[in-house]
Structures are given as structure tokens and as C-alpha cells.
C-alpha positions in Angstrom: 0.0 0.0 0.0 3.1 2.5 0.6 4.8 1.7 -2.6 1.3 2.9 -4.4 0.7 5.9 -2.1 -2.7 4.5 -0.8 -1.6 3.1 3.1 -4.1 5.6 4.3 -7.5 4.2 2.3 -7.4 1.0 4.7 -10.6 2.3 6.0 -12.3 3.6 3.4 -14.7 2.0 1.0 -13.8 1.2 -2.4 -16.8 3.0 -3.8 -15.2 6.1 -2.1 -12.0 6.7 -4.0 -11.3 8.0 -7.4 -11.0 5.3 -10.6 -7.1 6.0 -9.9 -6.7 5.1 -6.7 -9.4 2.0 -6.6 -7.4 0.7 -8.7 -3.7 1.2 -6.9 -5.7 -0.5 -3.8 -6.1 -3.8 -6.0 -2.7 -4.0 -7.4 -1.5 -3.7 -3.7 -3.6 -6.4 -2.4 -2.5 -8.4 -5.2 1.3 -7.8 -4.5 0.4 -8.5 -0.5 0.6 -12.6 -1.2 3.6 -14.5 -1.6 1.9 -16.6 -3.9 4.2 -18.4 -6.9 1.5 -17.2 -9.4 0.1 -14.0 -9.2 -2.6 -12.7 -11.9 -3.2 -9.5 -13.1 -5.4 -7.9 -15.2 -4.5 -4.7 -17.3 -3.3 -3.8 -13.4 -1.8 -0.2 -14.9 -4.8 0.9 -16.5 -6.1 4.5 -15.1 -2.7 5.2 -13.1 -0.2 7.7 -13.7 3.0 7.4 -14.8 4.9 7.0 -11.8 3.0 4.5 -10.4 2.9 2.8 -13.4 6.7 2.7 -13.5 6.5 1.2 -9.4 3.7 -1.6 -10.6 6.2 -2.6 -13.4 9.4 -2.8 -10.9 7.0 -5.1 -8.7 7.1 -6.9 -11.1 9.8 -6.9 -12.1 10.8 -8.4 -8.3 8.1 -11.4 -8.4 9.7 -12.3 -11.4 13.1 -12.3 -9.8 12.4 -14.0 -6.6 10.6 -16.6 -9.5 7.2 -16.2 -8.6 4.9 -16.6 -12.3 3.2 -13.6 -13.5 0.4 -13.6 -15.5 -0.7 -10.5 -17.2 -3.8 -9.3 -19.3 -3.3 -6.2 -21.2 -4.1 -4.1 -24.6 -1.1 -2.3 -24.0 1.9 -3.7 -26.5 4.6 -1.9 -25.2 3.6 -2.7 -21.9 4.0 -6.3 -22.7 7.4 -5.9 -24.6 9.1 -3.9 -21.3 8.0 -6.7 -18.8 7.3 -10.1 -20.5 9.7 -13.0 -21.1 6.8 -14.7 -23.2 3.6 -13.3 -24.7 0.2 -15.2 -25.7 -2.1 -13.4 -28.1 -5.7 -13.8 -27.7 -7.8 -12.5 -30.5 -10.8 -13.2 -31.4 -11.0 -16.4 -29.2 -8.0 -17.7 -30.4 -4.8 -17.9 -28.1 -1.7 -18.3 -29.6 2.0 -17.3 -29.3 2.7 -14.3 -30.5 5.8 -15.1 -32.7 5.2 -11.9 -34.4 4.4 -9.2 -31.3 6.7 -6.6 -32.7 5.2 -6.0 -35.9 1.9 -5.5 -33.6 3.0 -2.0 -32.1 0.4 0.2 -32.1 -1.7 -2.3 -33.7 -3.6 -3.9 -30.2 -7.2 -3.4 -32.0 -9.4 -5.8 -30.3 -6.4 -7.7 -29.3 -5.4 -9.0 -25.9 -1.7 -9.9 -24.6 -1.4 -12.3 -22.4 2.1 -11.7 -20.3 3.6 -14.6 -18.8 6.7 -13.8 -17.1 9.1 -15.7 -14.9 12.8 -15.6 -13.7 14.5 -17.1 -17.1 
């Protein structure tokens, strides 16, 4: 909760804080287990940059300590800075993503799965 900036909104209801901060509350209490597998779901949608920047070194560390994390996200060049593999789901279909940099810029409609783990 420190990392994010949100130790204080232990109290409060979700329904209280702003799109911003409701969501720096989940990512917290998903980086609160020590699970081996921890999934997250476009978990940098609606914060600002600097947060942004301390969910990815989070990650970063799960990784490193070899804890598996998977990752939804429209975001390309999210996937690129923070995945060791990437499955693409389109349309229904999930597949590797042999060709993810050609895709930059290109996310219509299409979701990334990031599956990333201490190499």
C-alpha cells in the first residue's frame, strides 16, 4: 500500500476513492501474497506514470524472486518492457505471438497475455 501511495484508504470504502486510486488499492492487495503465481489484469490501466513505472518494478521483483506472473493487457509496449513470453488472444483464439513486434500500435481488439518468470 506505501509503494502505491494508498496506506491511508485501509478504511475507506472502495466505492469512495477516485477510478485512480481503486485501482492502486487492487494492485496492492495483489502484491500482499507470496503466492508463486500471481494474476493481473490490465493492473496499470487508469494510473499515472509513476506508479505505473513502481507496478512494473514489482514486477519486475516477483519475477526475480521466480514467482509466475500472468498478465492481461491491450497495452503492447507494456507487454514488450515486462514479458519473457507473450500469448495473443484474438478473437478467441490464443496463440504465441511469434510476431508481437510487428503489432506495435496495432492492439485493436487484441489481448496480450504476459507470462513472465525468472529465465
Amino acid at each position: 500500500m506505501t509503494l502505491l501511495g494508498v496506506e491511508g484508504y485501509g478504511t475507506k470504502r472502495i466505492l469512495q476513492l477516485s477510478g485512480g486510486n481503486r485501482k492502486k488499492v487492487e494492485v496492492a492487495k495483489a502484491f500482499l501474497t507470496e503466492s508463486p503465481v500471481i494474476l493481473l489484469d490490465e493492473p496499470t490501466n487508469e494510473l499515472d506514470l509513476a506508479s505505473r513505472n513502481t507496478v512494473w518494478q514489482r514486477i519486475r521483483a516477483l519475477s526475480s524472486r521466480g514467482s509466475a506472473v500472468v498478465m492481461v493487457s491491450h497495452d503492447m509496449n507494456e507487454i514488450l518492457a515486462l514479458a519473457h513470453r507473450v500469448l495473443e488472444l484474438d478473437e478467441g483464439v490464443l496463440r504465441t505471438d511469434e510476431r508481437r513486434a510487428s503489432h506495435m500500435g496495432d492492439a485493436s481488439g487484441t489481448a496480450y497475455l504476459l507470462i513472465t518468470f525468472e529465465k
